[in-house]
MIKOL-797804 format. One record per atom (N, C-alpha, C): chain; x, y, z; atom name. Coordinates in nm, 2 decimals, m for minus. Layout:
BEGIN
<'A',<X,Y,Z>,'CA'>
...
! end
This chain:
BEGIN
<'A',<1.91,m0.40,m0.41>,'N'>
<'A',<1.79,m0.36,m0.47>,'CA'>
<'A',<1.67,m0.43,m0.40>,'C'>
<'A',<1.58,m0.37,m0.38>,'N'>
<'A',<1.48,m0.37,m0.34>,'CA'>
<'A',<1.33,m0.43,m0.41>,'C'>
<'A',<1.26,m0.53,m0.41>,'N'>
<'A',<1.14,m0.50,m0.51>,'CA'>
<'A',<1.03,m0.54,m0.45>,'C'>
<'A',<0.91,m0.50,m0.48>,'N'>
<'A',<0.78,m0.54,m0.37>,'CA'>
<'A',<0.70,m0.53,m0.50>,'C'>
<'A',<0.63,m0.65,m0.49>,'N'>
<'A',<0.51,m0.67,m0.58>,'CA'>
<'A',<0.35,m0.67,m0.51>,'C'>
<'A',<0.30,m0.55,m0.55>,'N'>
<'A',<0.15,m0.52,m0.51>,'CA'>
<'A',<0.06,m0.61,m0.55>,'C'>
<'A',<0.00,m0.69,m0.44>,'N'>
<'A',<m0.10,m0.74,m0.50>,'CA'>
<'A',<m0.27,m0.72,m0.52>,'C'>
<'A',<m0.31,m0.76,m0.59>,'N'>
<'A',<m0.49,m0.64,m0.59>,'CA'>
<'A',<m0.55,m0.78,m0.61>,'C'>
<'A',<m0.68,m0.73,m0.58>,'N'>
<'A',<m0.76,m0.85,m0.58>,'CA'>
<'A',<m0.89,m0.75,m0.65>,'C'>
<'A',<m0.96,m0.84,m0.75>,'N'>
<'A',<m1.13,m0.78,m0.79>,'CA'>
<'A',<m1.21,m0.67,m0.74>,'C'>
<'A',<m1.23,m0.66,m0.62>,'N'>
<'A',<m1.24,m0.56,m0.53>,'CA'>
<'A',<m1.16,m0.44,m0.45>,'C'>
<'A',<m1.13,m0.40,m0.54>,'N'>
<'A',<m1.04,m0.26,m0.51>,'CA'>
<'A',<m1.11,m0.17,m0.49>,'C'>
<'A',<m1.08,m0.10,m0.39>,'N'>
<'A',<m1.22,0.01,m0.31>,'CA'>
<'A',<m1.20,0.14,m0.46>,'C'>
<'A',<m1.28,0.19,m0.42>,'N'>
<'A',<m1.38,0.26,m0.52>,'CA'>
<'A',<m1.30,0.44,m0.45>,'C'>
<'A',<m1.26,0.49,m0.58>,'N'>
<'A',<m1.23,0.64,m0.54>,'CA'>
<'A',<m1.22,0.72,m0.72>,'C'>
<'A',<m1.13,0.79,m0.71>,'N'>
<'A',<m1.19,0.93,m0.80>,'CA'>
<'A',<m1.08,0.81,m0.94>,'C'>
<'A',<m1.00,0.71,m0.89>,'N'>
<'A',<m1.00,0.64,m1.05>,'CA'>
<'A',<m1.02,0.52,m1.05>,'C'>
<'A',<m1.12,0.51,m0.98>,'N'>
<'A',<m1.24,0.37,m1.03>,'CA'>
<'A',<m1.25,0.29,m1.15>,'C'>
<'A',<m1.27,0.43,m1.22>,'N'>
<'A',<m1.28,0.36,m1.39>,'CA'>
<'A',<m1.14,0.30,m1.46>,'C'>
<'A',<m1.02,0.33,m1.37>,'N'>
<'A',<m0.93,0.29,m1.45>,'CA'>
<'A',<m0.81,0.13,m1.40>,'C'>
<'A',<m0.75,0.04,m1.43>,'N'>
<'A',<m0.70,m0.05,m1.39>,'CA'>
<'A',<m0.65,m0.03,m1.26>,'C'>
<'A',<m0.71,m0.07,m1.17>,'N'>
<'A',<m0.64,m0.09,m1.03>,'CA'>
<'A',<m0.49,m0.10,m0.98>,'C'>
<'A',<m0.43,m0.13,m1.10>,'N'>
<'A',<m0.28,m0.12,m1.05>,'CA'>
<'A',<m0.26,m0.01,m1.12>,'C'>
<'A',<m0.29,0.06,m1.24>,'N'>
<'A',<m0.26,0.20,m1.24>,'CA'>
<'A',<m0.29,0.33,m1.15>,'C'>
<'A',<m0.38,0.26,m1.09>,'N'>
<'A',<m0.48,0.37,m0.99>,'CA'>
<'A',<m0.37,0.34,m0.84>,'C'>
<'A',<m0.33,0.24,m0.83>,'N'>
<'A',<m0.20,0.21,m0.70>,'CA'>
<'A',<m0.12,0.28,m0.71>,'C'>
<'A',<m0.07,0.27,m0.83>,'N'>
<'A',<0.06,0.36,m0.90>,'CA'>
<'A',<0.04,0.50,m0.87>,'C'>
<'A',<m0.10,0.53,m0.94>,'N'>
<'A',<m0.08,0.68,m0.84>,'CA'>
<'A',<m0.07,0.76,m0.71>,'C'>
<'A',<m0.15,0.68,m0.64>,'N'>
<'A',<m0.13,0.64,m0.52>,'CA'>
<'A',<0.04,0.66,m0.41>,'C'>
<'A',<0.07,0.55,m0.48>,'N'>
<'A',<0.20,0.53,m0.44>,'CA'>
<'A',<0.31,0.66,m0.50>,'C'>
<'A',<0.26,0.68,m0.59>,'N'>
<'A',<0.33,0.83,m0.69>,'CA'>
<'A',<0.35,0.89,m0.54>,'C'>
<'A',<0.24,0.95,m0.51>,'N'>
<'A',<0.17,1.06,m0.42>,'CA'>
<'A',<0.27,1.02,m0.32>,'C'>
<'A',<0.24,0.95,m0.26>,'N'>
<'A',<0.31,0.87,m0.11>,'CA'>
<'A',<0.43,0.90,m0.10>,'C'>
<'A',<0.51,0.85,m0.25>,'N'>
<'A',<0.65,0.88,m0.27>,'CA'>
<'A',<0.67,1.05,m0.28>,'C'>
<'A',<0.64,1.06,m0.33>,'N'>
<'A',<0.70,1.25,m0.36>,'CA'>
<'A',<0.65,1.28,m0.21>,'C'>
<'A',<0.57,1.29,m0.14>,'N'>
<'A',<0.57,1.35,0.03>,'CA'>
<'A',<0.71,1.26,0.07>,'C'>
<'A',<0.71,1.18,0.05>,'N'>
<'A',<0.85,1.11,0.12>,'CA'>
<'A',<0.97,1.17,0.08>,'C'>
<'A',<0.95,1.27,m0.01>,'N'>
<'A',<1.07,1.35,m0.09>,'CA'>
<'A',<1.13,1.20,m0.19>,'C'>
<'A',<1.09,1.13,m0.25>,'N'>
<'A',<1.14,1.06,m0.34>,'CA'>
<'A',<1.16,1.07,m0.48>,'C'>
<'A',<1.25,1.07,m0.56>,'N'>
<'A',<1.22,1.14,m0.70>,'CA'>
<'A',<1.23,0.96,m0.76>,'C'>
<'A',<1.08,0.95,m0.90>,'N'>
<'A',<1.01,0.85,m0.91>,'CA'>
<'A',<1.03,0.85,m1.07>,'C'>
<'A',<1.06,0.74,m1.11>,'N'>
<'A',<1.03,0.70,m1.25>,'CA'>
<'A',<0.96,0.56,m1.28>,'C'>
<'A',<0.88,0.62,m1.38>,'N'>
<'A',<0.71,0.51,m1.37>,'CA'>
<'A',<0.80,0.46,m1.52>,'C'>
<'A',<0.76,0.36,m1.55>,'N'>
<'A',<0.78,0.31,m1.68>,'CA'>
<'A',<0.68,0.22,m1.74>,'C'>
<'A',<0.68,0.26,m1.92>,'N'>
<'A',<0.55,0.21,m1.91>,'CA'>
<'A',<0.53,0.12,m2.06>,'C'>
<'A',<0.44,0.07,m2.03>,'N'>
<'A',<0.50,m0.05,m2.22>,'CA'>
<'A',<0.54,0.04,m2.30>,'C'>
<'A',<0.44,0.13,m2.31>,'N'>
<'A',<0.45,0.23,m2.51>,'CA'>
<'A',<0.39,0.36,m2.48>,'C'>
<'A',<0.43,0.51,m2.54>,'N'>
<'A',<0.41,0.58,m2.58>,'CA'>
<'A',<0.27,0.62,m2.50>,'C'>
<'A',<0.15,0.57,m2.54>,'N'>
<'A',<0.07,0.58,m2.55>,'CA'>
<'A',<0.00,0.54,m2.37>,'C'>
<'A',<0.04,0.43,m2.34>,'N'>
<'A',<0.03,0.42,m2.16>,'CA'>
<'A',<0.07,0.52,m2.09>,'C'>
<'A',<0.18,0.53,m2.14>,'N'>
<'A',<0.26,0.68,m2.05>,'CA'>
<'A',<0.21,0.85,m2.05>,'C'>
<'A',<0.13,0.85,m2.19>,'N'>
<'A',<0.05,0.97,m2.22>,'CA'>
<'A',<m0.09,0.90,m2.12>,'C'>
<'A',<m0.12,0.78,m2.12>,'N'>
<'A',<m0.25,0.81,m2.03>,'CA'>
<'A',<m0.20,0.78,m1.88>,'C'>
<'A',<m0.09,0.72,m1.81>,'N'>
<'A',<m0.04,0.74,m1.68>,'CA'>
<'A',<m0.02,0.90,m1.65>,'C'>
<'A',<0.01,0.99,m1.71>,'N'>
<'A',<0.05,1.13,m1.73>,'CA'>
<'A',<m0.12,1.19,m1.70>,'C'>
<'A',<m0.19,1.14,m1.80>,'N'>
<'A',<m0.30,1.22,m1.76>,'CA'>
<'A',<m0.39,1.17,m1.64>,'C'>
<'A',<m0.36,1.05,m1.60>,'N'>
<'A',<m0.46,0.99,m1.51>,'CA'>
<'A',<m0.36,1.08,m1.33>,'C'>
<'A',<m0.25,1.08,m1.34>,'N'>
<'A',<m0.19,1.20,m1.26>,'CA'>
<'A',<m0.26,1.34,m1.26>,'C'>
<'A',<m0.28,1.40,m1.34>,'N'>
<'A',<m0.35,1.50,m1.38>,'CA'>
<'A',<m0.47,1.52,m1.28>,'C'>
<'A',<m0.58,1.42,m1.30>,'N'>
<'A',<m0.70,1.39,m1.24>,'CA'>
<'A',<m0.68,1.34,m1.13>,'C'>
<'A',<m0.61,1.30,m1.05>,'N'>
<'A',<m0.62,1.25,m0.93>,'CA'>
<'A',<m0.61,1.33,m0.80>,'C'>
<'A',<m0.64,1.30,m0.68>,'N'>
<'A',<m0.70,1.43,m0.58>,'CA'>
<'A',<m0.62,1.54,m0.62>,'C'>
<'A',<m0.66,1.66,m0.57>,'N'>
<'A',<m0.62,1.80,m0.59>,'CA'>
<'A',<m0.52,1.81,m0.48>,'C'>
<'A',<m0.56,1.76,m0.38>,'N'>
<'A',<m0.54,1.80,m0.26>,'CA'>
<'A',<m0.39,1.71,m0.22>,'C'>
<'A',<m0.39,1.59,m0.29>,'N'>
<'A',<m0.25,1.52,m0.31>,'CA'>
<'A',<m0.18,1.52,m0.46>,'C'>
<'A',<m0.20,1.66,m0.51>,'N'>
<'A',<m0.15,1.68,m0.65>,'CA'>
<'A',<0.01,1.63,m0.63>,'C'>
<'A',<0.05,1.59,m0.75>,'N'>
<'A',<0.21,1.48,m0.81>,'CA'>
<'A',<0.29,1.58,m0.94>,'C'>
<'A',<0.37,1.67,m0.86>,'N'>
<'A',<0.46,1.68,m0.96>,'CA'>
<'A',<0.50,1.60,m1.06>,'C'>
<'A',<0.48,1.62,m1.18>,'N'>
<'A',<0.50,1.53,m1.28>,'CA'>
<'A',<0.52,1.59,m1.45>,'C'>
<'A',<0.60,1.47,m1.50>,'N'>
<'A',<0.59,1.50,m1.64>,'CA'>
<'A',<0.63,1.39,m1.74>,'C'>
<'A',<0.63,1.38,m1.89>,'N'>
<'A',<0.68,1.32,m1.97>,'CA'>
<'A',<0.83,1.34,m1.95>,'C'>
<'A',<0.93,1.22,m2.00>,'N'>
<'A',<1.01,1.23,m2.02>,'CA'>
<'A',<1.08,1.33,m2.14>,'C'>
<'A',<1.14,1.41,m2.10>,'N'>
<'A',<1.20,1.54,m2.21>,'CA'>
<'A',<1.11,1.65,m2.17>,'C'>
<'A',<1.03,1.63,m2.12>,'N'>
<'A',<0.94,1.76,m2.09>,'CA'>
<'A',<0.96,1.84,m1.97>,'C'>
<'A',<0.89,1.95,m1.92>,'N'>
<'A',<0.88,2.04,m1.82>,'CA'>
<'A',<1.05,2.08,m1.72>,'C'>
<'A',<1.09,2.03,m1.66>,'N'>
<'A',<1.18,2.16,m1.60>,'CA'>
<'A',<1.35,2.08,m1.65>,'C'>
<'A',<1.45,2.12,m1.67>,'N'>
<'A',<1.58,2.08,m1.70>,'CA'>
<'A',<1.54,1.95,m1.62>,'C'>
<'A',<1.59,1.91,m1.50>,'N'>
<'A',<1.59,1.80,m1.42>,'CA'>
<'A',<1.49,1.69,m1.41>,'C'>
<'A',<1.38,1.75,m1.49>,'N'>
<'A',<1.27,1.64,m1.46>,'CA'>
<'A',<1.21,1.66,m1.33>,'C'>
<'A',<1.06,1.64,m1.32>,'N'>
<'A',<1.00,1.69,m1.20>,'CA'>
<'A',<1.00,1.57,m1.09>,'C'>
<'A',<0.92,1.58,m0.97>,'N'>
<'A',<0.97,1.45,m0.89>,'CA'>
<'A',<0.93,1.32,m0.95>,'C'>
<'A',<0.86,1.33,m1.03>,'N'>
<'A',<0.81,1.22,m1.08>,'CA'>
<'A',<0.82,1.18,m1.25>,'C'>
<'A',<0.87,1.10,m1.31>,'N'>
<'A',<0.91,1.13,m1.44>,'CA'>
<'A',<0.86,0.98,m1.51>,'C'>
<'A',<0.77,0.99,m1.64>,'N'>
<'A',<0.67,0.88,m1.68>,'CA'>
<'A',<0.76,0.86,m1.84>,'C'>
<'A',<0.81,0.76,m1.88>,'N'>
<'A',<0.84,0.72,m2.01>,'CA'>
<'A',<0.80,0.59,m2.03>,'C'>
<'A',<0.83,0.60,m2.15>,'N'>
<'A',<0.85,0.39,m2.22>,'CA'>
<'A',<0.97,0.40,m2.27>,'C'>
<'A',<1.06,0.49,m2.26>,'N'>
<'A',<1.18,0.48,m2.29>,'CA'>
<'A',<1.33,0.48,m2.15>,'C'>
<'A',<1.42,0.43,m2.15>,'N'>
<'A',<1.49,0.42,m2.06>,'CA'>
<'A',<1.54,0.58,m1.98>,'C'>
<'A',<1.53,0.55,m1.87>,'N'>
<'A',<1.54,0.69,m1.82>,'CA'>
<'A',<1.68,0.78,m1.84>,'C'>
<'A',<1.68,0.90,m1.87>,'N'>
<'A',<1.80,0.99,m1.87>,'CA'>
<'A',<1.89,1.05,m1.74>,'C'>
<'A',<1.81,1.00,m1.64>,'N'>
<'A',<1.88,1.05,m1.49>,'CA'>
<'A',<1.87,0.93,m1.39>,'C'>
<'A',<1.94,0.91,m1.28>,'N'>
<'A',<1.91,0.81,m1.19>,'CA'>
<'A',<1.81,0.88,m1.11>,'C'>
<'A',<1.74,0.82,m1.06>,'N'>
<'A',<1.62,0.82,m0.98>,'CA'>
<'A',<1.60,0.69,m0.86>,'C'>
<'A',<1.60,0.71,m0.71>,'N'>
<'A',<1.61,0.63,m0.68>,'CA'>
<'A',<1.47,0.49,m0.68>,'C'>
<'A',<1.37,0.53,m0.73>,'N'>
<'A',<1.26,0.45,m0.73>,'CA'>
<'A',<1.18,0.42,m0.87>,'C'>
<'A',<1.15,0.28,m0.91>,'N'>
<'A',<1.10,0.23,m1.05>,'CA'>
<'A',<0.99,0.15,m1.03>,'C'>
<'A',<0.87,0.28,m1.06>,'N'>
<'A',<0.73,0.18,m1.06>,'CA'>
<'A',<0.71,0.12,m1.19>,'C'>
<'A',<0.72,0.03,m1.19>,'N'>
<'A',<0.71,m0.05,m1.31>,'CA'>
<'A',<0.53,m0.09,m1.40>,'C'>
<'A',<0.51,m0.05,m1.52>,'N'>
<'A',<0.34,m0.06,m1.52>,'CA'>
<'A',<0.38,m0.17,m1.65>,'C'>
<'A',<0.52,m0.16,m1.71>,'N'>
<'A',<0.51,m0.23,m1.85>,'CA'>
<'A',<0.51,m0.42,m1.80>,'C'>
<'A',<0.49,m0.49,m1.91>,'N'>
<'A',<0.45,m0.63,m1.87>,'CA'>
<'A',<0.59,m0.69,m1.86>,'C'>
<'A',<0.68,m0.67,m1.88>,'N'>
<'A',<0.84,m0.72,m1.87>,'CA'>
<'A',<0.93,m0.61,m1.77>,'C'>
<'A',<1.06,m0.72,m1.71>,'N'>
<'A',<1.18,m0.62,m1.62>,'CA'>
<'A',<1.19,m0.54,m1.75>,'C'>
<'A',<1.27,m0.37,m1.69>,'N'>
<'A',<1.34,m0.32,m1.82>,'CA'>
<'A',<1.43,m0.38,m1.80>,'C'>
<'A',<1.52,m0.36,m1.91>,'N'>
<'A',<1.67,m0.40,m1.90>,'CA'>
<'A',<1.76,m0.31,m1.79>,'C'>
<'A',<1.75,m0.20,m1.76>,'N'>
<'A',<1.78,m0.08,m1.67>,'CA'>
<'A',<1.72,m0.07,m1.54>,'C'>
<'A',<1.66,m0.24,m1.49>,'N'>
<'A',<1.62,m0.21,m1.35>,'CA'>
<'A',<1.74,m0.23,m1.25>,'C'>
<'A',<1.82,m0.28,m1.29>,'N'>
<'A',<1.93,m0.28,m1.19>,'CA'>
<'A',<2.01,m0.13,m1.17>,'C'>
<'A',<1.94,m0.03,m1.22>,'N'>
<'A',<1.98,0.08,m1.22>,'CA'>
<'A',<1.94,0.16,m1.05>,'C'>
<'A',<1.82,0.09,m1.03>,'N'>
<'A',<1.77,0.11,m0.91>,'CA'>
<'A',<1.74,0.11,m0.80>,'C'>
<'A',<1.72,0.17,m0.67>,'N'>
<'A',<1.71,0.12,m0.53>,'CA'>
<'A',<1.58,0.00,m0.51>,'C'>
<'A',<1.48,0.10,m0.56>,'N'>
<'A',<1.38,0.04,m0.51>,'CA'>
<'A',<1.25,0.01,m0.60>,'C'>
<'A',<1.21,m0.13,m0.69>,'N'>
<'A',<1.13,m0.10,m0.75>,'CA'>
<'A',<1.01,m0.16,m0.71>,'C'>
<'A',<0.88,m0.11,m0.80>,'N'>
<'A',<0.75,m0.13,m0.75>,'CA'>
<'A',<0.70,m0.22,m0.84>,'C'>
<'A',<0.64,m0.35,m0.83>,'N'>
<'A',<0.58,m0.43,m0.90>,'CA'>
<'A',<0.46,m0.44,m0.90>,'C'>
<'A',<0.35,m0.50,m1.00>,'N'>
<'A',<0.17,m0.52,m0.96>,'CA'>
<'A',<0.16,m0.64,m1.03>,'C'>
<'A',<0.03,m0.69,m0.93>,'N'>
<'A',<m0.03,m0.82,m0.96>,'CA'>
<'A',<m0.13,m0.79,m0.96>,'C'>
<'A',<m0.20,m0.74,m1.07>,'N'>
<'A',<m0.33,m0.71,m1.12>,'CA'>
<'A',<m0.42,m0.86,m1.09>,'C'>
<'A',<m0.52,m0.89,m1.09>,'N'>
<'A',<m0.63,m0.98,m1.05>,'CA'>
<'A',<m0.64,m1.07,m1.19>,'C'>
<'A',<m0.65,m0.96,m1.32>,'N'>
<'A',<m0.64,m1.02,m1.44>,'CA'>
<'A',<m0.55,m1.19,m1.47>,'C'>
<'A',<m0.63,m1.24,m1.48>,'N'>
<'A',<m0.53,m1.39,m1.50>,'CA'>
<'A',<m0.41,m1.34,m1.59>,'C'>
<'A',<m0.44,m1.30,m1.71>,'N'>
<'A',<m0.30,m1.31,m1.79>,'CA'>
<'A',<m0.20,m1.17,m1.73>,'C'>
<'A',<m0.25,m1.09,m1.68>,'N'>
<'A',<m0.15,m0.98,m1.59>,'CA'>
<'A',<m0.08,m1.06,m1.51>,'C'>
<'A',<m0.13,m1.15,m1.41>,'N'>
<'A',<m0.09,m1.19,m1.35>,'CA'>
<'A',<m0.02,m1.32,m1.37>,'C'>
<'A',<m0.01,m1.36,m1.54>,'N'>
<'A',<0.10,m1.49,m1.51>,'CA'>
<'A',<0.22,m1.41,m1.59>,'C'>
<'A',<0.21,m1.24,m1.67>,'N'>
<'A',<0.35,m1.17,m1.66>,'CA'>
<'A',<0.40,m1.09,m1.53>,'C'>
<'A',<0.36,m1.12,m1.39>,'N'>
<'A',<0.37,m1.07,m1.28>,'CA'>
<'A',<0.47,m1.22,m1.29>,'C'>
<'A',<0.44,m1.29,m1.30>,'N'>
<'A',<0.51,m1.46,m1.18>,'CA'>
<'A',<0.60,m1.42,m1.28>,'C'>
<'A',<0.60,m1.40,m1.42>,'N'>
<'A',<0.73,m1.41,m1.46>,'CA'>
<'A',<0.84,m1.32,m1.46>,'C'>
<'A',<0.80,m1.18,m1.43>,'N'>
<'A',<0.86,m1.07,m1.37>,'CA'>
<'A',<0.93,m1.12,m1.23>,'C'>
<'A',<0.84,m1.19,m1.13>,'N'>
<'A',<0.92,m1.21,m1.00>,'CA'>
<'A',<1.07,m1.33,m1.06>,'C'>
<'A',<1.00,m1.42,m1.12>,'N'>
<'A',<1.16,m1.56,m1.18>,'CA'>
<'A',<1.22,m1.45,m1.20>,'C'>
<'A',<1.21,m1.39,m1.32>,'N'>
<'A',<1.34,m1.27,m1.36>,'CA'>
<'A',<1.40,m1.20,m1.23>,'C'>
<'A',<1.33,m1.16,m1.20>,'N'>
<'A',<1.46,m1.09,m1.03>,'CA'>
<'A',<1.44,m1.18,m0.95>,'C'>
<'A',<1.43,m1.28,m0.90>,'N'>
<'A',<1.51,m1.40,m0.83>,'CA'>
<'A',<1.63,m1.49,m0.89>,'C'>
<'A',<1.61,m1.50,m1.04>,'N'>
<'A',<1.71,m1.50,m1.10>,'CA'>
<'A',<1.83,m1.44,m1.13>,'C'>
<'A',<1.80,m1.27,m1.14>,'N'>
<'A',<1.90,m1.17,m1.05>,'CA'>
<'A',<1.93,m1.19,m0.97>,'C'>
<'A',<1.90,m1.31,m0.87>,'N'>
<'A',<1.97,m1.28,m0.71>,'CA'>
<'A',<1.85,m1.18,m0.60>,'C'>
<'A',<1.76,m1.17,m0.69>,'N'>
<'A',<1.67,m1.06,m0.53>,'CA'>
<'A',<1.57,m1.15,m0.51>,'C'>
<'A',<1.58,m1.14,m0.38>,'N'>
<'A',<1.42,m1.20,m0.33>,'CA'>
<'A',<1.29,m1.13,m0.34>,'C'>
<'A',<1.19,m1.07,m0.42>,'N'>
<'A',<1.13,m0.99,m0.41>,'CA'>
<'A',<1.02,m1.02,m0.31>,'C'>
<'A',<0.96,m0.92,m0.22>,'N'>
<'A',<0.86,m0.89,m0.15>,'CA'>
<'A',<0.67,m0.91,m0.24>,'C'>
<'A',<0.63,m0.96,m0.11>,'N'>
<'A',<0.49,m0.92,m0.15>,'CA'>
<'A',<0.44,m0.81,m0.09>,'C'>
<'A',<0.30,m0.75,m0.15>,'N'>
<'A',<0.28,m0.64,m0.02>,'CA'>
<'A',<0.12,m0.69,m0.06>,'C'>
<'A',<0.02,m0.68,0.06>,'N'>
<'A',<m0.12,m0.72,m0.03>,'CA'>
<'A',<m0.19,m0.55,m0.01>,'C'>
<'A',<m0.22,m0.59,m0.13>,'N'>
<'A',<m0.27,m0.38,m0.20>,'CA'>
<'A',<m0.39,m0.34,m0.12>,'C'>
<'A',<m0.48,m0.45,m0.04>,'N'>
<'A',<m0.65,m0.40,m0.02>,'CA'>
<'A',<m0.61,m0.41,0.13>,'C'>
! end
């Protein structure tokens, strides 16, 4: 298993989702990146409610790098390349961007997951405790710096 934790800093360049948390706006990002890579992606997210706005903040993001996507139980039998819940996933998928503040219990289900270190002080001291948890697993997680 794989994990790399994004790190962002106050100054995150400025584009079409400005207005929204910088590690959610990475997440899309990286969505995008992943599906060209032919990657099928599950986002996970605290509650209900994050995941209806990760879903729509996909929606709005360039046209031109539009992200197959959907809620979990919704749109095609298989689930589209990209699949957003707060609930544990129904298929394997080889990649877990993670947006909720805790590991799931179901990350060892996966190859490769995506972690963030928001700039926010208290984001960032459930980031350090996210990384103990999978070194504690046994993985050495990666850093990547996001700017």
């Amino acid at each position: 298993m794989q994990v790399n934790f994004y790190l962002l800093d106050e100054t995150a360049p400025q584009n079409e989702l400005s207005t929204v948390p910088a590690h959610f706006a990475l997440a899309c990002q990286l969505c995008a990146d992943l599906y060209r890579a032919k990657q099928r992606v599950f986002v996970y997210t605290a509650d209900q409610q994050q995941a209806e706005a990760f879903d729509e903040l996909l929606w709005q993001f360039d046209a031109e790098r539009f992200v197959p996507h959907n809620l979990s139980g919704e749109g095609p039998r298989y689930g589209a390349p990209v699949e957003i819940s707060w609930q544990a996933p129904r298929q394997n998928r080889p990649v877990l961007v993670n947006l909720a503040d805790t590991v799931p219990a179901f990350a060892n289900r996966f190859n490769q997951i995506i972690e963030f270190v928001p700039a926010d002080a208290q984001l960032k001291a459930q980031a350090r405790e996210r990384f103990k948890h999978y070194r504690q697993l046994g993985v050495t997680p990666q850093t990547v710096n996001a700017n």
